[in-house]
Every structure is written in C-alpha cells, then in structure tokens.
PyMOL commands that place a pseudoatom at each C-alpha (Angstrom):
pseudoatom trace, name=CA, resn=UNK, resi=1, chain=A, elem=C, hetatm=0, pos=[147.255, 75.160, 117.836]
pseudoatom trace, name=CA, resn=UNK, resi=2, chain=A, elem=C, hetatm=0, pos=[150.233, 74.006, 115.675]
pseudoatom trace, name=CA, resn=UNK, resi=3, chain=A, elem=C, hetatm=0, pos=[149.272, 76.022, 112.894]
pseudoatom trace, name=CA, resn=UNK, resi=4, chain=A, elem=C, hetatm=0, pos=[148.369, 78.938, 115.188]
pseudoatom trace, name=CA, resn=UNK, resi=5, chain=A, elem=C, hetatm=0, pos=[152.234, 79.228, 116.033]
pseudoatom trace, name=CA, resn=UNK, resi=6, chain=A, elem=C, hetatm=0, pos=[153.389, 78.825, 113.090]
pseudoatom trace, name=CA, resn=UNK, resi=7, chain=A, elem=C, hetatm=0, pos=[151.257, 81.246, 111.424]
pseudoatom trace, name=CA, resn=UNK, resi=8, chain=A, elem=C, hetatm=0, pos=[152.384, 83.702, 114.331]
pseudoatom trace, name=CA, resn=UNK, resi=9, chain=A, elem=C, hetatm=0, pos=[155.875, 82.891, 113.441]
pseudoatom trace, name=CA, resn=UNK, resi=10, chain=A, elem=C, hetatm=0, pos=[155.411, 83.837, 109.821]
pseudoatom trace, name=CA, resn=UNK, resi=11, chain=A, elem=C, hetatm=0, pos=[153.713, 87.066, 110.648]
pseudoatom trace, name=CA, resn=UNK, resi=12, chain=A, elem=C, hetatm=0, pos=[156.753, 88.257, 113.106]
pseudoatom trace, name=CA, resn=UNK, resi=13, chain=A, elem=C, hetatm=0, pos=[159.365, 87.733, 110.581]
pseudoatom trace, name=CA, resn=UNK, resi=14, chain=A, elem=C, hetatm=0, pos=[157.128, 89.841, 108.130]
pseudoatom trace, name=CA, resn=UNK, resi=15, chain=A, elem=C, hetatm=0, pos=[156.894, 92.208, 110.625]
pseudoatom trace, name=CA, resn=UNK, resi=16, chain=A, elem=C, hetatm=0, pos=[160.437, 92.240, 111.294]
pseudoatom trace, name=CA, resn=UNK, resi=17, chain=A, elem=C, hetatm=0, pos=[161.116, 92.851, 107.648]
pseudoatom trace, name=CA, resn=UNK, resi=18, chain=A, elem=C, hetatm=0, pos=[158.400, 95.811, 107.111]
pseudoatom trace, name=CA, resn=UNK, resi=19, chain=A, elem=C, hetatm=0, pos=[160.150, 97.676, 109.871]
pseudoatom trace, name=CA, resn=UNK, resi=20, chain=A, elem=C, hetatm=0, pos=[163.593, 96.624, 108.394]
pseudoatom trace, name=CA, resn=UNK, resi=21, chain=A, elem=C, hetatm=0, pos=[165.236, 94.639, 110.541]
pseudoatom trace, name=CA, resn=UNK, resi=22, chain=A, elem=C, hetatm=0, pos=[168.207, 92.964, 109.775]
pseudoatom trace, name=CA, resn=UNK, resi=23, chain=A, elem=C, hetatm=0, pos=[169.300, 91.121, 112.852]
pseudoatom trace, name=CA, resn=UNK, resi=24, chain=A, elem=C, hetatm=0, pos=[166.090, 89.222, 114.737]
pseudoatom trace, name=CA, resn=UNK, resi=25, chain=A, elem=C, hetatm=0, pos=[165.933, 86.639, 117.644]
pseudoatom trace, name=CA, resn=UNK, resi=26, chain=A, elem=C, hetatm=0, pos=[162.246, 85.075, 117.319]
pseudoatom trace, name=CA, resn=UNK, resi=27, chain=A, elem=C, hetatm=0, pos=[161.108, 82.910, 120.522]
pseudoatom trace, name=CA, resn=UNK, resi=28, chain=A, elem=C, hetatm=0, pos=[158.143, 80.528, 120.586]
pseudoatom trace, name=CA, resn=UNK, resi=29, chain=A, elem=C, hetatm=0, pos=[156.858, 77.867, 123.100]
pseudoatom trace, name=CA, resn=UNK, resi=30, chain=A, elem=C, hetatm=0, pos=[156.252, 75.181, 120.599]
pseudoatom trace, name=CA, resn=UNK, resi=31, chain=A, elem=C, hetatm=0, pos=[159.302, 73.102, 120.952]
pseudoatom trace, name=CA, resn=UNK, resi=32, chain=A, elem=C, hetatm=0, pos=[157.959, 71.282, 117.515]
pseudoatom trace, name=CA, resn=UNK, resi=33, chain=A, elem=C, hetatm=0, pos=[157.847, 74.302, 115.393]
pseudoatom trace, name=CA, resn=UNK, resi=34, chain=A, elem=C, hetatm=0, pos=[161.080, 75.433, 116.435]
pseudoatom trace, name=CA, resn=UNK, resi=35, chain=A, elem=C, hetatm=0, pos=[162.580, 72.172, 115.359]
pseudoatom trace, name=CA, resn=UNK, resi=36, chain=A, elem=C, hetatm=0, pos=[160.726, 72.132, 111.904]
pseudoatom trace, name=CA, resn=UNK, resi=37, chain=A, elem=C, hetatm=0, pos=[162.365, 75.753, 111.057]
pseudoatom trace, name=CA, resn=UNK, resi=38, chain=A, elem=C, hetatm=0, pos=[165.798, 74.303, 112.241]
pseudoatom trace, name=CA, resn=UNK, resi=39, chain=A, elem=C, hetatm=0, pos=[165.327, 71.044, 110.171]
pseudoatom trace, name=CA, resn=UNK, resi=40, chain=A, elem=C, hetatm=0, pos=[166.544, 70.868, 106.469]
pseudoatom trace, name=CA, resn=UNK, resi=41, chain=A, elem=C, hetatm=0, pos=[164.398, 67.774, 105.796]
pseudoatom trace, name=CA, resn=UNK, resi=42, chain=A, elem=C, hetatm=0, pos=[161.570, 68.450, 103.940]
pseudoatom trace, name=CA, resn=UNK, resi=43, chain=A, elem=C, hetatm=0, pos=[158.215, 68.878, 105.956]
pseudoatom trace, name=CA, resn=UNK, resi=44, chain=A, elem=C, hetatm=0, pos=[155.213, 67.153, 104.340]
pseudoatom trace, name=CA, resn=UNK, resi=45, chain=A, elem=C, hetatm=0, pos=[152.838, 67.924, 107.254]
pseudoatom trace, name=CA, resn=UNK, resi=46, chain=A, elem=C, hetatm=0, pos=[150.082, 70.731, 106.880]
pseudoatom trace, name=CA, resn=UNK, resi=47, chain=A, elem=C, hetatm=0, pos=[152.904, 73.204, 108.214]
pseudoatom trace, name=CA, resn=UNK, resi=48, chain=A, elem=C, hetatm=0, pos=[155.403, 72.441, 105.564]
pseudoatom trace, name=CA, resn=UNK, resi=49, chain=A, elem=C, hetatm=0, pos=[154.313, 75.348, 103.148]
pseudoatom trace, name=CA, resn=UNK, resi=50, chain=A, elem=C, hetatm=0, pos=[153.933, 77.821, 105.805]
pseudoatom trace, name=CA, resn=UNK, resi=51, chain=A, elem=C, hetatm=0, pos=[157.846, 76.307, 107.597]
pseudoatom trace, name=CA, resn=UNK, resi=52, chain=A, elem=C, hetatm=0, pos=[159.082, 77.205, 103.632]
pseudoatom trace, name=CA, resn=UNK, resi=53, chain=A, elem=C, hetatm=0, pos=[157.713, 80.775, 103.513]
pseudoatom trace, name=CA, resn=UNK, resi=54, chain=A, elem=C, hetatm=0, pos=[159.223, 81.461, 106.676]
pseudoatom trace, name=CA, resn=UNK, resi=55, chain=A, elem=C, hetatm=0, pos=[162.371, 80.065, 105.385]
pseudoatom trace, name=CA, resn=UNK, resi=56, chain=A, elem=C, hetatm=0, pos=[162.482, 81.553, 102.196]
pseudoatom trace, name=CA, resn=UNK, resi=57, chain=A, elem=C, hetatm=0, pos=[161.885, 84.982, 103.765]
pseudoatom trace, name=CA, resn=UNK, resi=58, chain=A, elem=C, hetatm=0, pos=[165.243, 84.484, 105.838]
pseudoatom trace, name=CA, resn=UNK, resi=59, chain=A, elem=C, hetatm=0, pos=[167.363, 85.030, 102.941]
pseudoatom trace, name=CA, resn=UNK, resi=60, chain=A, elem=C, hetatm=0, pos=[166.321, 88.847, 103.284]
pseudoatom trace, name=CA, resn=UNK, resi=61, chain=A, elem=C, hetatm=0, pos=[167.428, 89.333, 107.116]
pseudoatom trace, name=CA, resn=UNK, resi=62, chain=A, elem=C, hetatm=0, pos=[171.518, 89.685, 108.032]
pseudoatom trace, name=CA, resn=UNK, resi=63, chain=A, elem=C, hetatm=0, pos=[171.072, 87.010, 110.524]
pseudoatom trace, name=CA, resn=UNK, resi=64, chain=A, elem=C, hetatm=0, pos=[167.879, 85.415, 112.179]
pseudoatom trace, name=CA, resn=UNK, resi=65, chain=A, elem=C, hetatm=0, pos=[167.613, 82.995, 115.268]
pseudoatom trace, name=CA, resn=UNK, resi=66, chain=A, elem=C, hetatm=0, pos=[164.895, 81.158, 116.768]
pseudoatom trace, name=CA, resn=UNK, resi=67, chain=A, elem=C, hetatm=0, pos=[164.598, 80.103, 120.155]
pseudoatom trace, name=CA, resn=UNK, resi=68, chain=A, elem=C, hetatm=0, pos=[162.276, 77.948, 122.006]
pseudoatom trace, name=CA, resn=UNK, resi=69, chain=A, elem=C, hetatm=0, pos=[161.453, 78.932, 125.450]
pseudoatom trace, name=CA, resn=UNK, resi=70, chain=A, elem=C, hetatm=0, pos=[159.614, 77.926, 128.225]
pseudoatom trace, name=CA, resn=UNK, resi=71, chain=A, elem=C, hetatm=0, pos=[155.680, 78.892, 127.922]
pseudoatom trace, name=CA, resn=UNK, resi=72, chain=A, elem=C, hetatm=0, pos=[156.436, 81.040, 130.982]
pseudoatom trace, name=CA, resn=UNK, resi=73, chain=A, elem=C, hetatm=0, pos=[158.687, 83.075, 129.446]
pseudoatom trace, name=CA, resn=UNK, resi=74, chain=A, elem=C, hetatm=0, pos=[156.505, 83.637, 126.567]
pseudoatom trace, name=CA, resn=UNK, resi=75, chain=A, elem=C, hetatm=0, pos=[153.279, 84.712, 129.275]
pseudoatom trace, name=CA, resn=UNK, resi=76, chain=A, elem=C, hetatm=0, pos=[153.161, 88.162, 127.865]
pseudoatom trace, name=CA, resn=UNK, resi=77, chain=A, elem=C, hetatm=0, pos=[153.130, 87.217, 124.050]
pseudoatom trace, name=CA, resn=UNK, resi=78, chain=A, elem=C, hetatm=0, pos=[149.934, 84.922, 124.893]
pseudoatom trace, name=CA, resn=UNK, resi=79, chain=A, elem=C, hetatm=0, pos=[148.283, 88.281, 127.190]
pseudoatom trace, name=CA, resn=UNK, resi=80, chain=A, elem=C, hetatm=0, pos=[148.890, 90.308, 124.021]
pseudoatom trace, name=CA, resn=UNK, resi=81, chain=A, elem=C, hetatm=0, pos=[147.318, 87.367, 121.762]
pseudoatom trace, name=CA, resn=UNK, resi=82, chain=A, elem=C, hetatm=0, pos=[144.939, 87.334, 123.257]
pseudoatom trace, name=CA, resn=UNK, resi=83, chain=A, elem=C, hetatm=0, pos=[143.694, 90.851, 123.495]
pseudoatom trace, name=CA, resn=UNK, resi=84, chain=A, elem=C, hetatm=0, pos=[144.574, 91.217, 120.115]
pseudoatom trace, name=CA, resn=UNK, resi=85, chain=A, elem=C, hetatm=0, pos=[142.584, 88.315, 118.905]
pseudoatom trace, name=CA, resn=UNK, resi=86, chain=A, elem=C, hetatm=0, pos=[139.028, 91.037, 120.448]
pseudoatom trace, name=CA, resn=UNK, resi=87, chain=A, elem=C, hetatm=0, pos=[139.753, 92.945, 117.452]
pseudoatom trace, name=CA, resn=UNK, resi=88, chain=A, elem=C, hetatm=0, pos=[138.774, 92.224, 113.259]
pseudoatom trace, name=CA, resn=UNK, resi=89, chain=A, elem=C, hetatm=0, pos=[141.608, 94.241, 112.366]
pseudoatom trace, name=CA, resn=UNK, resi=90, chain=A, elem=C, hetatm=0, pos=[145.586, 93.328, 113.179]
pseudoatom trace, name=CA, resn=UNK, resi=91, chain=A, elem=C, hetatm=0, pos=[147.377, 95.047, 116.238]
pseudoatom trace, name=CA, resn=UNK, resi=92, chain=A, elem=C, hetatm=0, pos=[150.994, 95.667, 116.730]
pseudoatom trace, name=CA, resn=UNK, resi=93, chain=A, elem=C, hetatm=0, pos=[152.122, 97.347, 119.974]
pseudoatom trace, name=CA, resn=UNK, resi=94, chain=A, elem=C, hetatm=0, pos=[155.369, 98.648, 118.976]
pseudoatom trace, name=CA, resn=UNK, resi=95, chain=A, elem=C, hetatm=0, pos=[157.281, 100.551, 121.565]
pseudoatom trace, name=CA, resn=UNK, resi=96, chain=A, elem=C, hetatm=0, pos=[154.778, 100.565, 124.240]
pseudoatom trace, name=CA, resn=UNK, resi=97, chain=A, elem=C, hetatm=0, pos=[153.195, 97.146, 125.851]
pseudoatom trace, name=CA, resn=UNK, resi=98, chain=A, elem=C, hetatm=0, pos=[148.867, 96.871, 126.188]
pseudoatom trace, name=CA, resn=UNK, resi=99, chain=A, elem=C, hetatm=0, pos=[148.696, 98.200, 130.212]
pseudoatom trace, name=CA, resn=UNK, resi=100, chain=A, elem=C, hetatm=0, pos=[147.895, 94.242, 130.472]
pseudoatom trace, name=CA, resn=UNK, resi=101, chain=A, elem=C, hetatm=0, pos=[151.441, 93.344, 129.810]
pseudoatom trace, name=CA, resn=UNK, resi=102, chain=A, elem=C, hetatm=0, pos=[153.507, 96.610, 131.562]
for i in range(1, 102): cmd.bond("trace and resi %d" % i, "trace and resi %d" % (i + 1))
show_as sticks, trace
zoom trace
C-alpha cells in the first residue's frame, strides 16, 4: 500500500510538471509518506529511491507543498483510483470529475 502512495505521489508531481505547473499543493492520506518527503535524512527503506525522484523533481516547480489529510478528505482521489485502476492504459480527468466523483 506504501509503495502504492508513493508511486501515486511521484506520478502527480510529473503530472504537475507536463502541464507546467509551477506552484502545487499535493495531499495524501499516508501520514508516513508525507513525513519521508519532509525528512532530509536519508531513507533506506524500499521507498527511498522513489522519496528521491520525487525530491529531485522539486527543484523544477516555483514552490511545492505536501499535505497530509484525513482519508476522508481524500474519498474522491480513492473513487477515481479506483475506476481508473479498470483500465490498461493511464487516465487523467483534468477539468471535469468521472460522474462518480461530481
């Protein structure tokens, strides 16, 4: 599940990038993950080289910010997840929510 997050984390700051943002507020439920992209200590766990990518990629953003939140603020991210995950090929709803989420 840990990796799961992370991985998600990774792919919106890519995202963010692609469509060229420059100021972004990311928001997970993992309380852990958030902490391990705040920390400056080196992480030797099986999330370390993904937590380094994601901070690497920072340097090309004005200003980024994660937040944890409570998992039932972040209800609609796991809806869209989850409908995403039907598919082989990667979704992005940009703009407009999947009906399941509006």
């Amino acid at each position: 599940a840990f990796v799961a997050e992370v991985r998600a984390c990774e792919q919106a700051v890519r995202f963010a990038q692609e469509l060229g943002f420059r100021r972004v507020q990311i928001e997970g439920d993992s309380l852990m993950i958030i902490k391990r992209l705040h920390s400056c200590t080196a992480d030797r766990s099986i999330l370390g080289p993904i937590v380094v990518d994601i901070k690497c990629s920072l340097v090309l953003f004005d200003r980024v910010t994660f937040h944890h939140v409570k998992r039932e603020a972040n209800a609609a991210a796991h809806v869209l997840a989850r409908e995403g995950s039907r598919f082989s090929e990667e979704r992005f709803w940009v703009e407009e929510a999947s009906e399941l989420v509006e």
